[in-house]
KOLVO-755861 format. One record per residue: residue in one letter; z, y, x of N, C-alpha, C, O, CB in turn. Coordinates in steps of 0.02 Angstrom, whole numbers. Each point is the difference from the previous one (the first is absolute). Glycine has a CB too. Layout:
REM residues N
("A" (Z Y X) (Z Y X) (Z Y X) (Z Y X) (Z Y X));
...
//
This chain:
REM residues 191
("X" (-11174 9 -4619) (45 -13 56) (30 -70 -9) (23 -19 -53) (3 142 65));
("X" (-29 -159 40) (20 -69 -4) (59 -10 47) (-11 15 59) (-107 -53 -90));
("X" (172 17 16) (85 -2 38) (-33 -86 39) (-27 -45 -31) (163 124 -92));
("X" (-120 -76 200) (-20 -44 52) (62 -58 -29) (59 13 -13) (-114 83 134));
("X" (20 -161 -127) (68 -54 -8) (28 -4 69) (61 -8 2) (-109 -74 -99));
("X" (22 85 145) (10 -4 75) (-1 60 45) (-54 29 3) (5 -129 -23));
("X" (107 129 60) (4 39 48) (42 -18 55) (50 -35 2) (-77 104 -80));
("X" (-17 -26 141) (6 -30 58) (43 82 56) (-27 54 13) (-111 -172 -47));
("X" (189 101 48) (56 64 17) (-15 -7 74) (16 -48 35) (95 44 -134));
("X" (-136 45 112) (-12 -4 98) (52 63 37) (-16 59 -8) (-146 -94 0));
("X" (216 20 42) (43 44 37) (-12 -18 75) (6 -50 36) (82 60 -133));
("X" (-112 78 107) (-17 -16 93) (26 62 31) (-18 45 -38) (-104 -116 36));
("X" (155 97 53) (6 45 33) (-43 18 79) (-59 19 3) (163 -44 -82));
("X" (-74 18 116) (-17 10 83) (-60 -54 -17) (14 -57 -18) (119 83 109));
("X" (-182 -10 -87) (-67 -55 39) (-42 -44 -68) (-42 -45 -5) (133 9 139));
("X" (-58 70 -169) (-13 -14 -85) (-85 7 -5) (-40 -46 4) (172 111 -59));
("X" (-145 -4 46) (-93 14 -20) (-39 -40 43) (-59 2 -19) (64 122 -8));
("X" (0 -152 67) (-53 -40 48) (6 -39 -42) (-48 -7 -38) (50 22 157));
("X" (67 -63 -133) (9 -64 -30) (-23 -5 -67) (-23 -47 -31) (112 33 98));
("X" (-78 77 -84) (-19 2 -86) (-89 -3 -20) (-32 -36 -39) (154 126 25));
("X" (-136 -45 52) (-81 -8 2) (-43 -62 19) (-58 -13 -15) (79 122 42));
("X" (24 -145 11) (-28 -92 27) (2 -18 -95) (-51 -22 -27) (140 -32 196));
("X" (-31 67 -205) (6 -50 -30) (-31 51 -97) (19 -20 -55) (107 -69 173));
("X" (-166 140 -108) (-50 40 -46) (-52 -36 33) (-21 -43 -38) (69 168 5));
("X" (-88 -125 107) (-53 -8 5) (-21 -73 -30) (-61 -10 -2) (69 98 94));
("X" (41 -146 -119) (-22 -53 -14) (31 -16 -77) (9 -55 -25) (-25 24 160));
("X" (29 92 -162) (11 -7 -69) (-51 -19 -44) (-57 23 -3) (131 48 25));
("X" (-47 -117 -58) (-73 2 -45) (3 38 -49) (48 37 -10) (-76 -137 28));
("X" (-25 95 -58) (13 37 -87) (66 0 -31) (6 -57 -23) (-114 16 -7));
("X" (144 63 21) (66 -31 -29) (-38 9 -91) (-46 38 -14) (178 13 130));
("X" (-93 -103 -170) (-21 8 -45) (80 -5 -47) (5 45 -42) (-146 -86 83));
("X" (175 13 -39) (54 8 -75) (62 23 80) (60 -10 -7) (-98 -124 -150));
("X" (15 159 213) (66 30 43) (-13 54 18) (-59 17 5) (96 -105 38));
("X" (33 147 -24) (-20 51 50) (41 8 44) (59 -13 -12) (-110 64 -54));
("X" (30 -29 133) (67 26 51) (23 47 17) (-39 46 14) (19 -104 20));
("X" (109 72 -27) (29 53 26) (11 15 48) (54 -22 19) (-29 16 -81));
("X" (-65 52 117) (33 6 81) (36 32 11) (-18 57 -13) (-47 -72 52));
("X" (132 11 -14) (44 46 7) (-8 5 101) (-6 -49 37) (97 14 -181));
("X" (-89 76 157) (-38 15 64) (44 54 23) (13 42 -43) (-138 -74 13));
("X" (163 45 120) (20 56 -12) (-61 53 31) (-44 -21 38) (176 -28 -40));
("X" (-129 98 -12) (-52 33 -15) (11 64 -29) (4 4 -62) (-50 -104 55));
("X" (53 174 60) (2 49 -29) (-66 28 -78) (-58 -19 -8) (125 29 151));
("X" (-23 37 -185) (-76 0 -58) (-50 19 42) (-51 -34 0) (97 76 -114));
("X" (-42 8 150) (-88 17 2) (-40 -48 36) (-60 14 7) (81 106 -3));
("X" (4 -180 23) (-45 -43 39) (-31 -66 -47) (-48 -35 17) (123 73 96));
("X" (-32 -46 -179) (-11 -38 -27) (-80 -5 -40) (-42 -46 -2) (176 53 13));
("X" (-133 51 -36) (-75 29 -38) (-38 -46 58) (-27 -54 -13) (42 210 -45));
("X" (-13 -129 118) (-56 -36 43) (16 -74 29) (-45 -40 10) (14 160 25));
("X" (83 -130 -26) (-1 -77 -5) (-14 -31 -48) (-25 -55 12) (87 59 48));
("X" (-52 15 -134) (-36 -48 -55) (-72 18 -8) (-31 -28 -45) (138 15 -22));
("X" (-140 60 108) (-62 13 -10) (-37 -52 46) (-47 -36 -15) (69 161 -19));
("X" (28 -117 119) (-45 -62 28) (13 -82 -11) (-28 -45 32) (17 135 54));
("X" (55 -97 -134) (10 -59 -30) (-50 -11 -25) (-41 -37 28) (136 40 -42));
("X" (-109 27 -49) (-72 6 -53) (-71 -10 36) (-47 -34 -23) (112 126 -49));
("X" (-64 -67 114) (-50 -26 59) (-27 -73 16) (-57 -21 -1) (115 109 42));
("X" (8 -121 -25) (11 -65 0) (-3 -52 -79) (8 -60 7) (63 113 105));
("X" (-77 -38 -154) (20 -25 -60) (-34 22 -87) (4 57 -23) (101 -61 118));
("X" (-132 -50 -127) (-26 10 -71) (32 38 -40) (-18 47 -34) (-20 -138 40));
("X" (121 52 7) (31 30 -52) (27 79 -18) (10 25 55) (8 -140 -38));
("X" (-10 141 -44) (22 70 -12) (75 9 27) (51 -28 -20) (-130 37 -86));
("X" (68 48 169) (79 2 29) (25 72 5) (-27 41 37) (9 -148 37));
("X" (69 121 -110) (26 40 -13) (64 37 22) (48 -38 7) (-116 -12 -67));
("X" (79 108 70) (83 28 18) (22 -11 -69) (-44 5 -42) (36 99 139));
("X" (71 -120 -118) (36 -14 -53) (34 60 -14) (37 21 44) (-30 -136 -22));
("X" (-13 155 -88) (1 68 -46) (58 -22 -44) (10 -57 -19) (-144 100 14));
("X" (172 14 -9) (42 3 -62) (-32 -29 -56) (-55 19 -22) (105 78 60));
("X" (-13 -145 -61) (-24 -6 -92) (-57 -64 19) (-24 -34 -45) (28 195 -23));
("X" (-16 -169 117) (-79 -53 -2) (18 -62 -17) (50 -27 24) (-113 76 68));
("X" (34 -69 -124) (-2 -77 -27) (-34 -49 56) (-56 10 23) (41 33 -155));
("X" (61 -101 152) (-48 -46 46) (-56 -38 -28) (10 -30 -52) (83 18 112));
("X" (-144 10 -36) (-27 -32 -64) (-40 -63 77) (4 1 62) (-32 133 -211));
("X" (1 -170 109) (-51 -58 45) (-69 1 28) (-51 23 -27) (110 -79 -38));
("X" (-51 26 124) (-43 23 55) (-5 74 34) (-50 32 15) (-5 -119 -71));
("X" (129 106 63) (16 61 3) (51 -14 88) (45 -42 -2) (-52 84 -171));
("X" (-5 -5 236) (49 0 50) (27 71 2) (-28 53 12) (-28 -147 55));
("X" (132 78 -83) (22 81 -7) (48 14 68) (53 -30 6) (-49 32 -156));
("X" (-28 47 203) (74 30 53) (45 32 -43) (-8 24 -56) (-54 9 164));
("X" (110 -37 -74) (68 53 -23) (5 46 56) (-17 -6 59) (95 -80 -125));
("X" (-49 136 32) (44 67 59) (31 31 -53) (-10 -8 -60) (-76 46 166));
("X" (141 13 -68) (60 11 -61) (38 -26 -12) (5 -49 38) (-51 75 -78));
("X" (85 -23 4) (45 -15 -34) (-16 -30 -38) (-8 36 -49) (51 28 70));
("X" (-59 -139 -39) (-37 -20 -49) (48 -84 -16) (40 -27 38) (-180 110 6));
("X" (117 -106 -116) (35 -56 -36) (-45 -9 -49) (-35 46 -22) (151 -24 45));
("X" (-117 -75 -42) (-39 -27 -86) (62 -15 -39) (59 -14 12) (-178 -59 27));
("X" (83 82 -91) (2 -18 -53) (-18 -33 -43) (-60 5 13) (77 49 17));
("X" (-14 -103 -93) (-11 -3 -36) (18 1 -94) (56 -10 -25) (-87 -14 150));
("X" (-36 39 -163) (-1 10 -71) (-49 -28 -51) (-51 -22 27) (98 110 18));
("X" (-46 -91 -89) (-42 -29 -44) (-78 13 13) (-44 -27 -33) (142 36 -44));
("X" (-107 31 122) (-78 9 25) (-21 -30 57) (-56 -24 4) (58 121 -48));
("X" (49 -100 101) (1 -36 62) (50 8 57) (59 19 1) (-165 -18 -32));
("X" (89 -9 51) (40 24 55) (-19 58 53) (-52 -8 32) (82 -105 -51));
("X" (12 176 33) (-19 42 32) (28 21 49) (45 -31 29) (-82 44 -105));
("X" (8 56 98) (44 11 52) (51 66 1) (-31 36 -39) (-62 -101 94));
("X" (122 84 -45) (53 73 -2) (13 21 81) (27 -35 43) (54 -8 -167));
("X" (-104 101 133) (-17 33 76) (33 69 -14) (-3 32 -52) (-124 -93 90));
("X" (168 80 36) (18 54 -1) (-5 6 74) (-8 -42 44) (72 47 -154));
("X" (-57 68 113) (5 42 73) (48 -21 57) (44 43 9) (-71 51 -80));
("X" (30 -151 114) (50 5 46) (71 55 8) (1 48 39) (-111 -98 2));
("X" (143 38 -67) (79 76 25) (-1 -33 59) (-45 30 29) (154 8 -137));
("X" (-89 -79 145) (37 -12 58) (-55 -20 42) (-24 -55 -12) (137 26 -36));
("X" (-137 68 99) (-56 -10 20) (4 -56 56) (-46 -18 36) (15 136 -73));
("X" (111 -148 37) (7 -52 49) (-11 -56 -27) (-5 -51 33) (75 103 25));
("X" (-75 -50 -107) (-22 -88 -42) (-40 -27 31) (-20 19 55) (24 -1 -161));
("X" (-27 -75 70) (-43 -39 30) (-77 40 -38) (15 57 -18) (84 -187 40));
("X" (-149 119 -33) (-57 28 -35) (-39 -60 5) (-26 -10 55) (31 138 -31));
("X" (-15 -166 -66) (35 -6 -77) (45 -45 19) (-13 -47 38) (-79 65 -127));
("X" (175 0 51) (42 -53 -5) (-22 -75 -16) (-9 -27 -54) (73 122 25));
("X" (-70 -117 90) (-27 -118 -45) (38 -17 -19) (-10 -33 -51) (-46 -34 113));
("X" (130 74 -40) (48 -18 -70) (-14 25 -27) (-40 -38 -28) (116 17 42));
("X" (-82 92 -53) (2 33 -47) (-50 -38 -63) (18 -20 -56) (14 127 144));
("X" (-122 -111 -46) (-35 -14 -30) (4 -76 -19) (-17 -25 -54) (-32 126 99));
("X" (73 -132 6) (13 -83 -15) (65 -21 -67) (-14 -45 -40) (-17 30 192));
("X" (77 41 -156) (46 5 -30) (-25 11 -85) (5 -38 -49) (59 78 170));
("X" (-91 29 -114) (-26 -7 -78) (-41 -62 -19) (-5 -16 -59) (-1 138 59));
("X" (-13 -145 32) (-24 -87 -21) (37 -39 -53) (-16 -30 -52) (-9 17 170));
("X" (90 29 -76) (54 -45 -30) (7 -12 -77) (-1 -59 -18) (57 97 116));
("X" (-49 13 -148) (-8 -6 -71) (-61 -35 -34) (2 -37 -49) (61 135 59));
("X" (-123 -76 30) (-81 -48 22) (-13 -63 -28) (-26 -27 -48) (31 68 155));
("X" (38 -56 -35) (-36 -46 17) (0 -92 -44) (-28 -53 11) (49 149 106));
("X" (22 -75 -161) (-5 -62 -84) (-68 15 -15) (-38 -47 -9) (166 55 -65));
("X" (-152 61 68) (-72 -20 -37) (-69 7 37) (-56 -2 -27) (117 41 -73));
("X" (-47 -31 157) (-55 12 71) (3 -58 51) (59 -11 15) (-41 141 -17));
("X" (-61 -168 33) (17 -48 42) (-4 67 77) (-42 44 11) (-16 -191 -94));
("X" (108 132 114) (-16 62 73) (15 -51 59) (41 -46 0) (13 184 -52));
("X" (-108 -114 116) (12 -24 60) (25 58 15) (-24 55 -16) (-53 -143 43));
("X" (136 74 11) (25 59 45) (-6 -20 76) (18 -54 24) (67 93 -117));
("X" (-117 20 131) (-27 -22 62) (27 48 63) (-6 61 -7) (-103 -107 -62));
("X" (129 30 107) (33 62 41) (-19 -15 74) (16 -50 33) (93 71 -117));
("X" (-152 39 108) (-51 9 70) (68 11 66) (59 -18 5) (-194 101 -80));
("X" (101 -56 103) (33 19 52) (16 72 14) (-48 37 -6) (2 -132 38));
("X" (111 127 -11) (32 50 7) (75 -11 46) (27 -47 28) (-97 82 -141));
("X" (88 49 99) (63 0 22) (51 -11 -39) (-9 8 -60) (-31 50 125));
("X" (98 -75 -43) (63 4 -64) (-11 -79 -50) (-20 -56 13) (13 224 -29));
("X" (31 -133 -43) (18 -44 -43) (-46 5 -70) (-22 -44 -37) (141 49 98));
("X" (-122 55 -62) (-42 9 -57) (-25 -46 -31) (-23 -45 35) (3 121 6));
("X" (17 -83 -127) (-38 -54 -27) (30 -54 -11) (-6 -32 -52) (-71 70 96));
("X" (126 -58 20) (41 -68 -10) (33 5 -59) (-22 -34 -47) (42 13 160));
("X" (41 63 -124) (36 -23 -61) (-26 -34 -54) (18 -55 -22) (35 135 49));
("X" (-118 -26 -56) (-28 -11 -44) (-43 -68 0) (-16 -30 -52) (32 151 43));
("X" (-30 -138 68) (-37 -50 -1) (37 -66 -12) (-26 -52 -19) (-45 120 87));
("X" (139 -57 -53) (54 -47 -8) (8 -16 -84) (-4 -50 -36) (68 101 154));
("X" (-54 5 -125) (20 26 -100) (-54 -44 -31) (14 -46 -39) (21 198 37));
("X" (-105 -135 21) (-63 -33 -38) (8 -71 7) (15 -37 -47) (-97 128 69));
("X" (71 -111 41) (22 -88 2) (49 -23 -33) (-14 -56 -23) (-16 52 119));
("X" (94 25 -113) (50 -25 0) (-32 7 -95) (25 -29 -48) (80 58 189));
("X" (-144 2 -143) (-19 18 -88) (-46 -54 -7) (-9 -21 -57) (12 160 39));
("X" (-41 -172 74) (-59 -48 -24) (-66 37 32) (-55 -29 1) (116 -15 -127));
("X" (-55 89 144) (-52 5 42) (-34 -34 76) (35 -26 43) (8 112 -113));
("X" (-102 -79 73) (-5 -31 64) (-31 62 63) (-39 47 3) (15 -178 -78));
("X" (51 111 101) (15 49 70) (-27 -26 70) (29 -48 24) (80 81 -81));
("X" (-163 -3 94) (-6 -14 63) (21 63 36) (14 51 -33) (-101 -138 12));
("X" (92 87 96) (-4 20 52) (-2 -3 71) (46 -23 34) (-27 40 -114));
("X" (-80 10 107) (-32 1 88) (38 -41 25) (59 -1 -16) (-94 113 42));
("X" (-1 -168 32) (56 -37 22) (1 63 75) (-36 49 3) (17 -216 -63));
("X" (70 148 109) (3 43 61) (-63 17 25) (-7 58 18) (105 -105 10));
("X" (-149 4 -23) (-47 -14 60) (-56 60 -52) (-40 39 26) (67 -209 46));
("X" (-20 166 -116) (-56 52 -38) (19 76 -24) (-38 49 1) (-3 -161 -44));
("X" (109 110 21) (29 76 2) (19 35 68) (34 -16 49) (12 -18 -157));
("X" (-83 91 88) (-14 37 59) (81 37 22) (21 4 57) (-170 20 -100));
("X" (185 0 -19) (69 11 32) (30 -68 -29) (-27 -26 -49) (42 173 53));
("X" (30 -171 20) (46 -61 -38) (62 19 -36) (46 -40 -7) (-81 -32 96));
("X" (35 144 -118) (70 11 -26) (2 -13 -76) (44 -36 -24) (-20 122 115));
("X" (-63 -63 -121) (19 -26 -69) (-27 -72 -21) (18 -32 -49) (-19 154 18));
("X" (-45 -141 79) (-12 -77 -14) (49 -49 29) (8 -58 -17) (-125 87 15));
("X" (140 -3 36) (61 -22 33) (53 -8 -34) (35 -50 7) (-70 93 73));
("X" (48 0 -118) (69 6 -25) (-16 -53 -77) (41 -41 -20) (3 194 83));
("X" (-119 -138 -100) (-38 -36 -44) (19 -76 14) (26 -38 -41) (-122 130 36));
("X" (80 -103 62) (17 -71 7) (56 -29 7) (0 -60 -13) (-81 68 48));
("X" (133 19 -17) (78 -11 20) (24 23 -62) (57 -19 -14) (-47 40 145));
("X" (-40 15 -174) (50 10 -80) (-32 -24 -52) (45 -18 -37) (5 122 61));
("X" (-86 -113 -42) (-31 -23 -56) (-12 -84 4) (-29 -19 51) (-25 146 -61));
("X" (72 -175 -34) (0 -52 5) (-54 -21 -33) (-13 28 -53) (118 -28 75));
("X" (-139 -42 -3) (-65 -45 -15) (-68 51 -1) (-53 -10 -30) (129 -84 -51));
("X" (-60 138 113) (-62 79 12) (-64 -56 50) (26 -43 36) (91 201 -7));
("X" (-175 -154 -31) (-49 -42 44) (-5 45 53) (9 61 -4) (-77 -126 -81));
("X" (50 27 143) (-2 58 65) (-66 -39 26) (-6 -60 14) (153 105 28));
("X" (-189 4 -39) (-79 1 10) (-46 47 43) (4 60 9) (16 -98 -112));
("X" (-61 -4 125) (-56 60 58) (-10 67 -41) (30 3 -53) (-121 -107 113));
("X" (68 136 -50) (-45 72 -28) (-66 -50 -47) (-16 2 -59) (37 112 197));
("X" (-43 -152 -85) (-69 -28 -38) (23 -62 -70) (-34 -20 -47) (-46 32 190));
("X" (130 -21 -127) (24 -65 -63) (34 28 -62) (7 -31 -53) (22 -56 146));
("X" (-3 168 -76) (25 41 -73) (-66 21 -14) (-3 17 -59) (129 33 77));
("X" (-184 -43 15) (-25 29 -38) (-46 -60 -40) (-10 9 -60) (27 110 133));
("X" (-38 -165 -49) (13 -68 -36) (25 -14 -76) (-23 -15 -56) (47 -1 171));
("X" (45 31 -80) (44 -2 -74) (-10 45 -44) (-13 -17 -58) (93 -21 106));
("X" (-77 97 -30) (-40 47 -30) (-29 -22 -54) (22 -14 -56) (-37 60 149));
("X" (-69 -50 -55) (-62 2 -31) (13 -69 -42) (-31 5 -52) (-49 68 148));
("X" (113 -133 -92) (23 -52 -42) (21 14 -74) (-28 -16 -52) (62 -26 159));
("X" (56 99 -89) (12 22 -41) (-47 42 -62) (12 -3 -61) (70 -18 152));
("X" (-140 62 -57) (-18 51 -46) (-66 -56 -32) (-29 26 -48) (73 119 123));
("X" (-60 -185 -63) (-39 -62 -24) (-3 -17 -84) (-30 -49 -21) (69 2 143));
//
């Protein structure tokens, strides 16, 4: 198992899986990176959205499990209740059963946030699609303000404008980019 020096945090809600799949179908091999999608996304739809991801894509893409280690050239979804971790083996993930079935599924703060202790020994793009609300922002704020680098959808390419919206009006020095130029950055990043 090999711990990715590079990970790439993708938060999308409303209009998210179209956007997300533009930017798998032109992934390349990833080799010392892997990515986290936090997607909202009831569980049982996820199995099959990361299946027709895999469709699109070399790399091995996965629903993200209790206890799993991220490892490289690895695209992992979230659902649940879910956060990483890390330990002297790598960094993982810790998943539990939704209680409040009004949450978000999967919390992007939630999942973006555990970054935070991270991200000294991980380089992370944090990337945030298009949805409703706010979701994702804080955290995306927290990471930059840590040294991370951060894009998000400019208007004309996110399909809802609310969390890219709010992405762009809160987060300072965040890049605001087509659908086709993150994924650009993207495929740059995982280079």
């Amino acid at each position: 198992m090999k711990t990715p020096s590079k990970i790439v945090l993708i938060g999308a809600s409303t209009g998210g899986p179209g956007q997300i799949e533009k930017i798998i179908k032109k992934l390349p091999l990833l080799k010392d990176s892997a990515i986290i999608i936090a997607q909202h996304m009831s569980a049982g739809f996820m199995y099959s959205f990361s299946k027709q991801l895999q469709a699109h894509n070399d790399n091995t893409i996965l629903v993200a499990q209790d206890k799993e280690y991220v490892e490289v050239a690895k695209v992992y979804t979230c659902c649940g209740d879910i956060k990483l971790k890390q330990d002297n083996a790598g960094i993982y993930f810790i998943k539990k059963e939704l209680v409040d079935k009004t949450n978000f599924n999967p919390d992007i703060n939630k999942v973006f946030n555990s970054f935070l202790p991270i991200c000294k020994n991980v380089e992370i793009l944090c990337v945030i699609l298009t949805g409703i609300g706010r979701d994702g922002v804080d955290a995306c704020k927290a990471l930059s303000l840590s040294g991370c680098k951060t894009i998000t959808e400019d208007e004309q390419s996110a399909i809802v404008d609310g969390m890219t919206g709010n992405a762009r009006a809160e987060v300072k020095d965040i890049k605001v980019m087509s659908i086709d130029a993150i994924v650009k950055e993207i495929t740059g990043f995982c280079s």
